[in-house]
N, CA, C and O atoms as a DFTB+ gen file, in Angstrom:
372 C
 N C O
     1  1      89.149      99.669      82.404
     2  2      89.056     100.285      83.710
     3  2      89.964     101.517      83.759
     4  3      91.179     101.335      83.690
     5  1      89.459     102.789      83.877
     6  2      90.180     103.984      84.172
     7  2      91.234     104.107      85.341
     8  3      91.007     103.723      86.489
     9  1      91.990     104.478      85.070
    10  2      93.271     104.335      86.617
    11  2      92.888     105.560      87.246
    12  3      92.521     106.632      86.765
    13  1      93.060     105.149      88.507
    14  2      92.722     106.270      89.575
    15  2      93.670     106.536      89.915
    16  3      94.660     105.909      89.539
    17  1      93.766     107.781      90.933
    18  2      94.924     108.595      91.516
    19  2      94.615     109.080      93.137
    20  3      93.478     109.319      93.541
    21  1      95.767     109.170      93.926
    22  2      96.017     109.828      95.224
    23  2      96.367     111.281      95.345
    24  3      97.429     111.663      94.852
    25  1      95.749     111.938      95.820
    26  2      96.456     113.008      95.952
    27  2      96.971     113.186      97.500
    28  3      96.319     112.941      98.515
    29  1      98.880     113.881      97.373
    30  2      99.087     113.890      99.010
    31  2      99.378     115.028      99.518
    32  3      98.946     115.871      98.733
    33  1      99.902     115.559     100.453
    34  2      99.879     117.057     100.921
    35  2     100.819     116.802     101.210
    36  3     100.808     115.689     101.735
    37  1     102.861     117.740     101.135
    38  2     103.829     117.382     101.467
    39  2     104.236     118.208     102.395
    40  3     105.039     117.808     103.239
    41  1     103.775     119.463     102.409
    42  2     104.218     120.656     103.325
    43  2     103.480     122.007     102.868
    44  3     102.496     122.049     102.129
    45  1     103.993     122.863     103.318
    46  2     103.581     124.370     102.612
    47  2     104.425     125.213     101.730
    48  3     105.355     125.769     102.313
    49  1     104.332     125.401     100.659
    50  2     104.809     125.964      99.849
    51  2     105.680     126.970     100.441
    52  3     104.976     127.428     101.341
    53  1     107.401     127.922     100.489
    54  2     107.618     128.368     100.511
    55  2     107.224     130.331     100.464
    56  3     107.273     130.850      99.349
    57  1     106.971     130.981     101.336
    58  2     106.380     132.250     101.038
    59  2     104.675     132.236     101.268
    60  3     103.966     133.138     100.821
    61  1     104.198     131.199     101.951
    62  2     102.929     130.762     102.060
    63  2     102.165     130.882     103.621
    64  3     101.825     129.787     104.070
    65  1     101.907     131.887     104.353
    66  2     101.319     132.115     105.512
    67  2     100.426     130.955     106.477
    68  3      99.218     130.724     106.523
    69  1     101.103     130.604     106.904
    70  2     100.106     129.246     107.861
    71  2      98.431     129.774     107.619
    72  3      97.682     129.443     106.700
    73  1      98.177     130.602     108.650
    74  2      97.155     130.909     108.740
    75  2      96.540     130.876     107.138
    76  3      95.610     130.069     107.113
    77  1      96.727     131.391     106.027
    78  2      95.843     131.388     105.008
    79  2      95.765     130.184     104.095
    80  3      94.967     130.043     103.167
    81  1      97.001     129.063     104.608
    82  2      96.646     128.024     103.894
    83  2      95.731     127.022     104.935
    84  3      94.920     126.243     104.433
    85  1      95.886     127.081     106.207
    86  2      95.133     126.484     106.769
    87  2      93.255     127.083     106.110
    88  3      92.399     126.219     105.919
    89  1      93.021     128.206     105.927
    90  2      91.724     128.704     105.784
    91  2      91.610     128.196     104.116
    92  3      90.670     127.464     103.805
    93  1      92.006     128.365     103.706
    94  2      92.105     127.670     102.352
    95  2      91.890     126.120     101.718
    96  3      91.452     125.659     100.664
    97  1      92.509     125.530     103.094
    98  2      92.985     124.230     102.722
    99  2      91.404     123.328     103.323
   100  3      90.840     122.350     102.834
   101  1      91.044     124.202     104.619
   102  2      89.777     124.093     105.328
   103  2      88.431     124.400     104.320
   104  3      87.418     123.759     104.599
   105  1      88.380     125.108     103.452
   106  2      87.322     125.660     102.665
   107  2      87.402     124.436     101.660
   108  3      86.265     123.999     101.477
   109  1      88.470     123.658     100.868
   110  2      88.583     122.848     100.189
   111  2      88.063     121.522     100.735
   112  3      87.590     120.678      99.974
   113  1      88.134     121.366     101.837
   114  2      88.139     120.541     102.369
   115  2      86.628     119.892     103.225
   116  3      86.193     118.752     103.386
   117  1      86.271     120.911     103.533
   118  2      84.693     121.213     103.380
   119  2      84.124     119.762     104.797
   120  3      83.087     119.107     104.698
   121  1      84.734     119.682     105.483
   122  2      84.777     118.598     106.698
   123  2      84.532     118.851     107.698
   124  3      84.316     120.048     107.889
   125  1      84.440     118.067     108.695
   126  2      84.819     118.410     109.946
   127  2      85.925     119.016     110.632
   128  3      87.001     118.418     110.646
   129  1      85.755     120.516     111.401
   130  2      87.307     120.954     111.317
   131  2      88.287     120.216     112.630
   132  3      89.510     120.241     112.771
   133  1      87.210     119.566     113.501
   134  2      88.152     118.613     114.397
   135  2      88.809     117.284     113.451
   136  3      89.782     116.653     113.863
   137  1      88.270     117.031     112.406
   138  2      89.218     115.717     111.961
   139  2      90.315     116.708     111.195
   140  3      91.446     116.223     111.182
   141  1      90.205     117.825     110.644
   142  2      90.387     118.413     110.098
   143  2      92.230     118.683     110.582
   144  3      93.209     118.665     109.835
   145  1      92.175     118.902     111.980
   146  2      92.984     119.638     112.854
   147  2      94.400     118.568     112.709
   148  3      95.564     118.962     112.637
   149  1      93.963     117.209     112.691
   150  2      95.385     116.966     113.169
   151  2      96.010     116.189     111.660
   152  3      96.824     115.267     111.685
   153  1      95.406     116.815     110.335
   154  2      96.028     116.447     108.983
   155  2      96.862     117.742     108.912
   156  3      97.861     117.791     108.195
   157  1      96.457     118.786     109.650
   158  2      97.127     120.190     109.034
   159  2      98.171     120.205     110.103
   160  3      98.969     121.128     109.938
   161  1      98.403     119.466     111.141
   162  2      99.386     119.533     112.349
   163  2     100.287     118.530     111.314
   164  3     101.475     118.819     111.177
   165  1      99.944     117.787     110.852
   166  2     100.773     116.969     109.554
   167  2     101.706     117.301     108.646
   168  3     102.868     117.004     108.367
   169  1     100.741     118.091     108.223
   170  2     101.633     118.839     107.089
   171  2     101.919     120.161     107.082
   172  3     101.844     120.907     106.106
   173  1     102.240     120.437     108.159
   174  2     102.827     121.610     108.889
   175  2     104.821     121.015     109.154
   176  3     105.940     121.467     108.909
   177  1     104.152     119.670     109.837
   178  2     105.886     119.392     109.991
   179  2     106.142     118.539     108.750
   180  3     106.524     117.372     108.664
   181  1     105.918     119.183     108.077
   182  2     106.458     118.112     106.460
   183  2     106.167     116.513     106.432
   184  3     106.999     115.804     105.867
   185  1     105.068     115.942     106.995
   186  2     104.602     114.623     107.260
   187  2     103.615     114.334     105.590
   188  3     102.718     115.162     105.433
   189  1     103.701     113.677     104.886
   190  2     102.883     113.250     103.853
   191  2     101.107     112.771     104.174
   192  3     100.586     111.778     104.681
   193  1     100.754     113.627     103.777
   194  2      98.904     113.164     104.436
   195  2      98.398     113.145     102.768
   196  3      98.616     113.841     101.777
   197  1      97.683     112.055     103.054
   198  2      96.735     111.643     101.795
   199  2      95.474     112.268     101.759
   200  3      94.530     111.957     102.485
   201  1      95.469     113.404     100.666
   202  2      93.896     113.933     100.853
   203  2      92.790     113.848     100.205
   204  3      91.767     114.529     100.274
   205  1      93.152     112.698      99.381
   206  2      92.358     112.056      97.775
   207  2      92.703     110.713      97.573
   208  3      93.894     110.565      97.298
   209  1      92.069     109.744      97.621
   210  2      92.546     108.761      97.123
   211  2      90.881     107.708      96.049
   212  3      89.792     107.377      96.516
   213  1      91.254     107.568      95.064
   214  2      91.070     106.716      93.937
   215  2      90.080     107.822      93.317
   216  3      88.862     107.647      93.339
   217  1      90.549     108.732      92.877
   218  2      90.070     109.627      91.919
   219  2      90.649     109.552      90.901
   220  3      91.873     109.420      90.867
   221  1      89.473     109.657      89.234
   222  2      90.113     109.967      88.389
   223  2      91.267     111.016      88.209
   224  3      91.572     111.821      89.089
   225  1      91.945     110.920      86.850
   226  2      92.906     112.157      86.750
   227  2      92.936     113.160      86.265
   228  3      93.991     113.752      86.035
   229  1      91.898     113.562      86.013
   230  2      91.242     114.799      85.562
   231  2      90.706     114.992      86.711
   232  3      90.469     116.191      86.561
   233  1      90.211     114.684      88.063
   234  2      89.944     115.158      89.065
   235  2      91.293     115.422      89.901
   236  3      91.498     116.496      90.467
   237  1      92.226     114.302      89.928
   238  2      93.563     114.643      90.096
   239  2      94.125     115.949      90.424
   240  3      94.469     116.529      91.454
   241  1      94.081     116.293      88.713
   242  2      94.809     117.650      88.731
   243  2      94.153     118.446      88.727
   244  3      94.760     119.513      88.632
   245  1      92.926     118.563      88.795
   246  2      92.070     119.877      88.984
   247  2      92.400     120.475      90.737
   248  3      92.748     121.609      91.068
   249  1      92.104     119.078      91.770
   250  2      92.403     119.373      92.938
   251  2      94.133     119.643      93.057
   252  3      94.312     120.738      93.589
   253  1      95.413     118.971      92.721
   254  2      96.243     119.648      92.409
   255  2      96.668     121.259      92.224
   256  3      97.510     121.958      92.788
   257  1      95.952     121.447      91.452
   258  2      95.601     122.986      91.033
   259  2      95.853     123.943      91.985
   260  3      96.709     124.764      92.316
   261  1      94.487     123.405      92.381
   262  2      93.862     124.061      93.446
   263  2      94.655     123.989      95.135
   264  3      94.424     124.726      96.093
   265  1      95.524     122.956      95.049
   266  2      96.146     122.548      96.402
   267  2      97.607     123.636      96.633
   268  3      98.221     124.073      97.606
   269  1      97.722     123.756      95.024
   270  2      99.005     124.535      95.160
   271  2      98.922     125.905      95.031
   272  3      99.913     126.633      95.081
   273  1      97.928     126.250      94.886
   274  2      97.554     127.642      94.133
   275  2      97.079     128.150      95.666
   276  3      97.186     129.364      95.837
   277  1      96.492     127.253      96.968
   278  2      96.876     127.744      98.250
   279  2      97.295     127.719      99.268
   280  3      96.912     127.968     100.411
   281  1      98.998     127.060      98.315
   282  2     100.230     127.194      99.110
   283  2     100.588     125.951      99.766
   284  3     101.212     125.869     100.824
   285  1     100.134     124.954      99.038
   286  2     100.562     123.707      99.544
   287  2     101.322     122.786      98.381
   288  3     100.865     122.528      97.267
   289  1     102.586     122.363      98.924
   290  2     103.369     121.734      97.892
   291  2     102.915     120.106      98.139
   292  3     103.155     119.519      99.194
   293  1     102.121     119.399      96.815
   294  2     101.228     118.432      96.741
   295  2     102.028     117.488      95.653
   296  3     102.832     117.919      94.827
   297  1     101.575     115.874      95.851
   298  2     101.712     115.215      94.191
   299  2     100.477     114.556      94.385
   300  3      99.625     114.520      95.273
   301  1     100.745     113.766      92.659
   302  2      99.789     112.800      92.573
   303  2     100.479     111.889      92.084
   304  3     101.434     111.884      91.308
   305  1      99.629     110.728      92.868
   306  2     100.822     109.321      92.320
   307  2      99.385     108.276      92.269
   308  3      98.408     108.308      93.018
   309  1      99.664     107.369      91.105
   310  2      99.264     105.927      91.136
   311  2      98.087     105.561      92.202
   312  3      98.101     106.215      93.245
   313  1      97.006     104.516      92.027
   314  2      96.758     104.216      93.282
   315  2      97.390     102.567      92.816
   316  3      98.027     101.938      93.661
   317  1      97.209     102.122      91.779
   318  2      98.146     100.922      91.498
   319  2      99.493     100.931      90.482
   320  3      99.601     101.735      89.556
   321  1     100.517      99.889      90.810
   322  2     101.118      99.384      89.864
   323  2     101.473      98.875      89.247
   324  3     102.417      98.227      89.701
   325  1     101.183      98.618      87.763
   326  2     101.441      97.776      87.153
   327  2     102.991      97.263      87.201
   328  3     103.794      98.070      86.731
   329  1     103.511      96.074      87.686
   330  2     104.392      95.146      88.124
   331  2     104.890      94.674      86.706
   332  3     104.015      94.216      85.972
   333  1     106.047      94.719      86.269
   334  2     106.301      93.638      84.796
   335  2     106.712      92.627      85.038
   336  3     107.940      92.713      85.070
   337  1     106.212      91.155      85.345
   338  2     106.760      90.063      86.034
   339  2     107.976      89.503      84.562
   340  3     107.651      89.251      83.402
   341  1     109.084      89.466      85.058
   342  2     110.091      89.000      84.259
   343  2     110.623      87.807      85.046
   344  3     110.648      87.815      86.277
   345  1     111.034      86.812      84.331
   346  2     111.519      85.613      84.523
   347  2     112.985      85.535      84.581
   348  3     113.591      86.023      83.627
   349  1     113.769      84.918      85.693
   350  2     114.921      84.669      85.144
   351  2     115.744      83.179      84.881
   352  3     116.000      82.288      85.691
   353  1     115.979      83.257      83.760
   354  2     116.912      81.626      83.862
   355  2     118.332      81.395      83.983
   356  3     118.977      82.129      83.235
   357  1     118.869      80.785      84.529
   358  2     120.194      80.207      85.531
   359  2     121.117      80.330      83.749
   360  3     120.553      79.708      82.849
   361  1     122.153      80.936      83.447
   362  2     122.671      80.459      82.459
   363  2     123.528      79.009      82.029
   364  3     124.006      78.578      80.980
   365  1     123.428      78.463      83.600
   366  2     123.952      77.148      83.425
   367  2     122.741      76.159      83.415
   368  3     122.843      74.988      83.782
   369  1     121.687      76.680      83.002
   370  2     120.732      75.801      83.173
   371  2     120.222      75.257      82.082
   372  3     119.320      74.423      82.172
């Protein structure tokens, strides 16, 4: 099974014009611009909005790419984690 990925939106890149990442971020986004409205009121005040979730990672970072290239400071993380279940025993035991 291939692991999938999230992609999240953290804020706007430094030196990055509201107005052109909103038009940018809207063209990517290719939605409704009323649902549209209150993810970018999000990540305007530095709020984490999820704008991808269980995509491969080669789709990952292609949208990555593309997220930062108009002016949005983005990651990609995990959609699961593998847990290492370790045991512990009492040394007086």
């Amino acid at each position: 099974m291939e692991d999938t990925y999230k992609v999240s939106a953290l804020g706007l890149a430094p030196g990055y014009p509201e107005q052109t990442v909103r038009a940018g971020l809207a063209s990517l986004l290719k939605g409704d611009p009323a649902a549209f409205e209150p993810k970018f009121q999000r990540i305007l005040v530095n709020q984490t909005v999820i704008l991808a979730k269980n995509i491969p990672d080669a789709a990952a970072r292609k949208m990555h790419e593309r997220l930062t290239a108009i002016g949005l400071l983005c990651r990609i993380d995990p959609m699961s984690l593998a847990l290492e279940a370790k045991s512990y025993r009492c040394p007086a035991c």
